[in-house]
N, C-alpha and C positions, 0 to 999 in steps of 0.2 A: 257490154260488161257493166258499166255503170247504171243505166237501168234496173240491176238486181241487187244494188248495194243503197239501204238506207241512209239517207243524210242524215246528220245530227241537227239538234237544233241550234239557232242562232241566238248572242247576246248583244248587247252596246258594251263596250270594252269602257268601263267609265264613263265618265260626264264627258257628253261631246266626243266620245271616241267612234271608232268606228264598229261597224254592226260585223261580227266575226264568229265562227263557230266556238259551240261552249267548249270544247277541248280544241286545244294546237297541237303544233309540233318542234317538237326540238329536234334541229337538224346537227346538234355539236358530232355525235356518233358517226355521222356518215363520212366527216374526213376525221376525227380526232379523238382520243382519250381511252378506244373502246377495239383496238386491234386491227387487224387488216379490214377492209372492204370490198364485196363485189357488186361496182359500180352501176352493172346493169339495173344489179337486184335493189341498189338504190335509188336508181331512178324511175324504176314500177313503182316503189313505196313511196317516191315525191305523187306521182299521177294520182295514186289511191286518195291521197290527200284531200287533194279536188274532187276526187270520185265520192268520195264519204264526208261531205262538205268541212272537213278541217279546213282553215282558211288561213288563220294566223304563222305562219310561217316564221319560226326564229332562229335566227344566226348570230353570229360576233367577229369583230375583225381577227380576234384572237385564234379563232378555233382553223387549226392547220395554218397556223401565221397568214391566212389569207382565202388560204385555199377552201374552205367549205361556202364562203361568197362567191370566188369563182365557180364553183360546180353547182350553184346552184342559179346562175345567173339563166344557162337557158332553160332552164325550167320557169323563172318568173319571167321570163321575155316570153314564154308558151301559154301563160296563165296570167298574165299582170290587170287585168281587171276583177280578177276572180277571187284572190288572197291579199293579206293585208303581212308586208314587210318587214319585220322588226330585224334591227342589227344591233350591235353595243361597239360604245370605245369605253376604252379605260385600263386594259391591259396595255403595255406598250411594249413593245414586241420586234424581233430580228428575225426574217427569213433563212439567215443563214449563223444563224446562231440558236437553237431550241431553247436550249437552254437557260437564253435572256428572258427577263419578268419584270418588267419596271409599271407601279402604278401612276398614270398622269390622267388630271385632270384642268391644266391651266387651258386658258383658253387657245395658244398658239396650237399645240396639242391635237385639241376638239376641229378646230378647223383642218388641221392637217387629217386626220383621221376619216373625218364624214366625206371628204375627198376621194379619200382612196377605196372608203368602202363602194362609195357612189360608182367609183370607173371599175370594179370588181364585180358587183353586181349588174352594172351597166343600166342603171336606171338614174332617171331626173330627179326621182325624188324619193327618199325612205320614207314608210309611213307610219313609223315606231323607232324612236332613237334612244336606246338606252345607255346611261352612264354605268359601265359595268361593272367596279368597282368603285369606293370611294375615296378620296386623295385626303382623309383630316387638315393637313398641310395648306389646302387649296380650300378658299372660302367660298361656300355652297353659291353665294352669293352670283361668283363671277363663272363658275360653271356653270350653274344653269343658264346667268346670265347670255352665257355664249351660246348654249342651246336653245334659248327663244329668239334668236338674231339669227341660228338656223334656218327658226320655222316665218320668222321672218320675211326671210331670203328667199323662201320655197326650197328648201333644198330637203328641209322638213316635214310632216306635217303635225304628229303626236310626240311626247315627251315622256321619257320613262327614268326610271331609275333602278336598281339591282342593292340589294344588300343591304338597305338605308335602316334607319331604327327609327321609329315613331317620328323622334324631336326632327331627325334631318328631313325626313316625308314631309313636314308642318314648316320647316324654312323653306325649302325648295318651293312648295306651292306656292310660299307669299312672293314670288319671284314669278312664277310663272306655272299656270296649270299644269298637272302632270296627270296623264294619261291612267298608268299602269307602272305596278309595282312587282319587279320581276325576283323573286328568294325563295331559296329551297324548303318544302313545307308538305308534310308525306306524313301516316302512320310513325316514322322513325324520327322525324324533323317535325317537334313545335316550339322553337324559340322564337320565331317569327307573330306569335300569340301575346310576346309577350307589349308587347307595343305597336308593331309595323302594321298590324291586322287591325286596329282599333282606330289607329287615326288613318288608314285607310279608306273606312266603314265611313266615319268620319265626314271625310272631304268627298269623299265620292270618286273614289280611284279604284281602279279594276286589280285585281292580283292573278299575276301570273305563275304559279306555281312552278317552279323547274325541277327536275329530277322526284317526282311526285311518286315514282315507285320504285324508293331509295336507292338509285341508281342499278336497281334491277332487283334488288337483295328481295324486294318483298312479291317480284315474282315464283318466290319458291325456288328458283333455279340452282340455288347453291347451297350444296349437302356438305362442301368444304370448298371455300372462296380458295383459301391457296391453292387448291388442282386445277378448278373450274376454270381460275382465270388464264388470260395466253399472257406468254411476259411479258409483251408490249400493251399491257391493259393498266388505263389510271388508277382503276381500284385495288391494284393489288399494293399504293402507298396511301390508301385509307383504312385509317381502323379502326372501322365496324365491318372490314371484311378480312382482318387477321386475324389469326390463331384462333385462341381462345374466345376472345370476340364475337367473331364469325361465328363458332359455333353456339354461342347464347344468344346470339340474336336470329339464329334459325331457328331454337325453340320458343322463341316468340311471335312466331308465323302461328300456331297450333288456332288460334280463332279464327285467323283469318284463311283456312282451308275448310274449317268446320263450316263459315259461313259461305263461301265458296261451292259445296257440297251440298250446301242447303238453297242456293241461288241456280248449279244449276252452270255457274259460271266458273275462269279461272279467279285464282289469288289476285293476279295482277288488277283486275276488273273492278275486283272488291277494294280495294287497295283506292283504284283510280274514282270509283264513286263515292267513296270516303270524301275524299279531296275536292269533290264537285259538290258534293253536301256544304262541305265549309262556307257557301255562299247562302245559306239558310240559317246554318246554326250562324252566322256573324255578319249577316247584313250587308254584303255587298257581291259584286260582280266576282268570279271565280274562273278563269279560264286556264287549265294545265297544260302545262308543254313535252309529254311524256315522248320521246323520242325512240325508231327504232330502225333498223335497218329491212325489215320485215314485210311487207305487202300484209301477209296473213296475219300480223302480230298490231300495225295498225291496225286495220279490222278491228281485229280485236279488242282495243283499247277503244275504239272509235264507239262501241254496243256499251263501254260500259257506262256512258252517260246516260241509258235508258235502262238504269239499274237506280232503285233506292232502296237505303236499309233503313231500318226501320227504329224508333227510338232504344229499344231493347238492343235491339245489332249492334249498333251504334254506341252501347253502351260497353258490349263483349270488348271490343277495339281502342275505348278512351285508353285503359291503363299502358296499353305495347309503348309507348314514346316514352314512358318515364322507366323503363326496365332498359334500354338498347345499352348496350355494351361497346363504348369509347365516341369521341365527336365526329363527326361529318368530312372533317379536315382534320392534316395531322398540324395544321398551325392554323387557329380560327379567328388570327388577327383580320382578314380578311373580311371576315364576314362581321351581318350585323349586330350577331350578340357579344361579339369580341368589344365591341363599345358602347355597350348600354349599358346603364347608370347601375 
């Protein structure tokens, strides 16, 4: 079977990082945020991984309070020379409470955490450790600090961060190299342009894109997010997929099926080679972490690295981000435009 599936090409994930396929995966959907799962069918879409040379594999202790490390532990005991690791702390979180959301970054915390991911995933050593949110409270200083006493220790081996703004990217590094810069950045999502992309380019740090095909919306799949979605879906407390919303930012799709149409390809594709382009139009490394429960729908994603558009195309698609109808989050403290000057 793998035989008949082309690899992707490969990049260096930043300065010094490791050599990884130009698209990843985001593994949050297969325990959490995104409705029930059938586990088999996600474990063909782990293999496919490997089969279509994705490599970069990412997780969080967050996602299913544990559980998506666990389910995915014998998959990288079946492949662990093959793919490269990534996990985050910085959610802090109760098993038997959902509910609970605490963000920590001190360093008791960070130790306690890379612990538990370590005995979850059941490996020696992570090979991507991202800060998954950020703690303001907590001095960049002493977190990262605690993170290179990680990689230190070996328990580490690359350094990331999630959601940072340009200035915290540029403290963190004088503290200790950082890898890869993991924030949402799609067709529907450029705030991350407005800083974090430039002193990325910068320093010489990879960007990891997550949720790069606005967490599905710019697959075309939804003619009305309220029906589409099942009630256990996160999306249906974001909005750009309520009401009114929802439906002006589905008429903002209309380029991206024309070019689509004219590729030959799906929306999603067009969508996802957009976001692989970013690494031309801005100077640096570019790898997306589009996540799905799918065999056929990785695949899919997997071709559209060997899709370019073309300056004119490229042009059809600038304006969709400044039209989209409400933020990303329905509270965007979290993130890193919530603090930038």
């Amino acid at each position: 079977m793998s035989s008949a599936i082309e690899k992707i090409g490969k990049v260096g994930l930043g300065n010094g990082g490791p050599l990884v396929g130009v698209q990843g995966f985001g593994a949050m959907g297969i325990s959490a945020a995104y409705g029930e799962t059938d586990d088999a069918a996600a474990r063909d879409t782990l293999e496919a991984t490997v089969e279509a040379g994705v490599t970069l594999i990412d997780t969080a202790d967050m996602y299913g309070a544990g559980a998506n490390e666990e389910f995915l532990a014998p998959f990288v005991a079946a492949h662990r020379d093959e793919i490269t690791l990534a996990t985050k702390f910085g959610f802090a979180f109760r098993a038997d409470d959902p509910s609970y959301r605490a963000i920590r970054n001190d360093p008791a915390y960070i130790r306690k955490a890379v612990e538990a991911s370590l005995r979850r995933l059941d490996v020696d050593v992570i090979d991507l450790y991202y800060m998954h949110r950020r703690d303001p409270a907590v001095p960049l200083a002493e977190s990262v600090g605690t993170m290179a006493e990680l990689v230190r220790e070996g328990k580490v081996k690359h350094l990331g961060l999630s959601e940072v703004t340009g200035a915290e990217l540029r403290e963190a590094y004088a503290v200790h190299p950082i890898t890869a810069v993991q924030s949402e950045w799609s067709l529907f999502s450029r705030d991350v342009e407005r800083s974090a992309v430039g002193a990325a380019a910068e320093l010489g740090v990879a960007f990891v894109p997550y949720s790069p095909l606005g967490r599905g919306f710019l697959t075309g799949s939804f003619s009305d997010a309220g029906k589409d979605l099942s009630s256990g879906d996160f999306r249906n407390l974001l909005p750009r997929f309520s009401g009114d919303n929802a439906k002006a930012n589905a008429a903002l799709l209309a380029p991206l099926h024309r070019l689509a149409a004219e590729h030959g390809a799906s929306a999603a594709q067009i969508a996802l080679a957009w976001v692989q382009q970013r690494a031309q139009v801005h100077g640096l490394t570019v790898v997306p972490i589009p996540g799905t429960r799918k065999r056929g729908r990785l695949l899919e994603n997997a071709a559209a690295t060997r899709i370019t558009l073309s300056a004119d195309e490229l042009a059809l698609l600038e304006p969709i981000a400044s039209q989209v109808a409400g933020e990303r989050y329905a509270d965007m403290s979290l993130t890193s435009v919530g603090r930038e000057d």
